[in-house]
N, C-alpha and C positions, 0 to 999 in steps of 0.2 A: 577898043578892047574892053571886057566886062571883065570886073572882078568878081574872083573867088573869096566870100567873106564866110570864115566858121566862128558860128555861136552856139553858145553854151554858157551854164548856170555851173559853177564849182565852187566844193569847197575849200576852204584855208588851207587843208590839206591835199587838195588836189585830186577832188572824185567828186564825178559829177553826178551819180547813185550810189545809192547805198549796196548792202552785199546782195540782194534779192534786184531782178530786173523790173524798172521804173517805181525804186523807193528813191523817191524824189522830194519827199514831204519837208526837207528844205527852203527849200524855193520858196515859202511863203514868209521865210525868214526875211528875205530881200525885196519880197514883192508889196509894191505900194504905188502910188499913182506916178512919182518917176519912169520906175519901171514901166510900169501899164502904157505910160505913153512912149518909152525906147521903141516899147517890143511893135507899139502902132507905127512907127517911123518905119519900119520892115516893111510893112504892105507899101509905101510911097515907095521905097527903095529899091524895094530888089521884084524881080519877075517870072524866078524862078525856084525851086527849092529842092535838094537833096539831101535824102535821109540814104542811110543804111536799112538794111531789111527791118532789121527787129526798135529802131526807132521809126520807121515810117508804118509797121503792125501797131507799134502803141500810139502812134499819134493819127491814125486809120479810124481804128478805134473810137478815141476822146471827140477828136474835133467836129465831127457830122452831125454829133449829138450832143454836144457841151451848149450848155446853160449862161455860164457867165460868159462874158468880154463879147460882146456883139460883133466889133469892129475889127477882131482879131480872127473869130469864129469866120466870120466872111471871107477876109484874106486865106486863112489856112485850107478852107475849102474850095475857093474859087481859081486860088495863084496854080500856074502849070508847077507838076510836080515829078520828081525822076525820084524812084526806088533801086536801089543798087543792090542786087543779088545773083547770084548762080544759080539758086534753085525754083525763085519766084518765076511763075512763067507769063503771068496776070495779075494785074493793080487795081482793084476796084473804086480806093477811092477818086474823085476827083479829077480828071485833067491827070490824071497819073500814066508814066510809062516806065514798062522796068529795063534797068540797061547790068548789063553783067559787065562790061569794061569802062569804071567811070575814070579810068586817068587820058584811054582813048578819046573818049564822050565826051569829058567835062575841057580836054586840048581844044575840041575840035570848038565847043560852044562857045568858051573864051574868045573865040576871035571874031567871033559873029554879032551883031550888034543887038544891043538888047539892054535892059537893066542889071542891076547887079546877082548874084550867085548868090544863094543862102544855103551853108551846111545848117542845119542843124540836131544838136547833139553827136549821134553815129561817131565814138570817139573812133572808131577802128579804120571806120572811113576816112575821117579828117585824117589821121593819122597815115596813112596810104597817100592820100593827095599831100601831104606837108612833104612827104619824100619824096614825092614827085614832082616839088616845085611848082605847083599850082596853086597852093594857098596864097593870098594876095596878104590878107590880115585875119588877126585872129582877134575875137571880142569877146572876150569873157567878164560874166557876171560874178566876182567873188563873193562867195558867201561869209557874212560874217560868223561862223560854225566849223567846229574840229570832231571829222563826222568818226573818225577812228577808224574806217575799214570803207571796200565796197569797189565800185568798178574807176580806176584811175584816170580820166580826161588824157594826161598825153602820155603815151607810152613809151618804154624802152626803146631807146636807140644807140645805134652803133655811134654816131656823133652829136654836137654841140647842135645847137639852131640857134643862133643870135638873134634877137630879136630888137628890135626899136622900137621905143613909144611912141606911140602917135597922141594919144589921149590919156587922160583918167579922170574917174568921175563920180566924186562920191556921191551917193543917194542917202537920205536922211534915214533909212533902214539901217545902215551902216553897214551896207553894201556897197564894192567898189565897183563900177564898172571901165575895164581896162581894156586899150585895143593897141596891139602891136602891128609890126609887117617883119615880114623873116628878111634881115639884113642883106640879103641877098638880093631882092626885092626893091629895095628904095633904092 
């Protein structure tokens, strides 16, 4: 069975952009050769990748034509990739296909054999799939910054989600990197 793993960069305060979409200029707060090589350990890892609409528009975007991280640049373009949307009808980047029901989708992939699942960012999405009991673990990069406003990593819910740690891991940025599994889970 494959896991479902969501990643994401937040802040102290628990946003993972700022108030305008992909003010993320954070992120460099934590990023350093640790990091650089986490985020290489995703290409070994995992073999497949789900964004939401409007993070898989910005990361369409960047990565076919970014400059830095060779090793990362390769994976993000190469790795198969699923866009989650109701209105996108067509995915140009990449190994892309767009699926409009990903709790059906991402059930049905779970069981099938393969490498692991990679959310990344799409808090809306994660957010959807953590209620649907398909998140396996969550791995967030804490940022050491209190950004004061902008879009919130996990959102309002009706109940608690208990979590476990499995890891934590400071990096000399003084950035934490933290990975749980929703209680339910282990």
């Amino acid at each position: 069975m494959r896991k479902l793993i969501v990643w994401n960069l937040m802040t102290l305060d628990g946003y993972f952009e700022g108030e305008k979409p992909w003010a993320i200029d954070f992120h460099t707060l934590a990023w350093g050769e640790e990091l650089q090589r986490y985020a290489q350990e995703f290409g070994r890892e995992g073999d497949l990748l789900v964004f939401g609409r409007k993070t898989y528009e910005g990361m369409a975007e960047y990565w076919p034509s970014a400059e830095e991280e060779p090793e990362i640049k390769e994976y993000m373009n190469s790795i198969a990739k699923i866009a989650v949307s109701r209105t996108m009808k067509q995915a140009e980047w990449n190994n892309t296909r767009v699926v409009s029901d990903p709790v059906a989708e991402l059930s049905k992939l779970k069981q099938q054999p393969g490498k692991t699942i990679f959310i990344f960012g799409s808090a809306e999405l994660a957010d959807s799939l953590l209620k649907a009991g398909l998140v396996d673990e969550i791995r967030i990069c804490l940022v050491p910054v209190i950004l004061g406003g902008g879009n919130r990593h996990f959102k309002p819910a009706s109940e608690q989600v208990p979590l476990r740690l499995l890891e934590s891991r400071p990096l000399k940025t003084g950035a934490v990197i933290l990975r749980y599994e929703p209680a339910k889970a282990a």
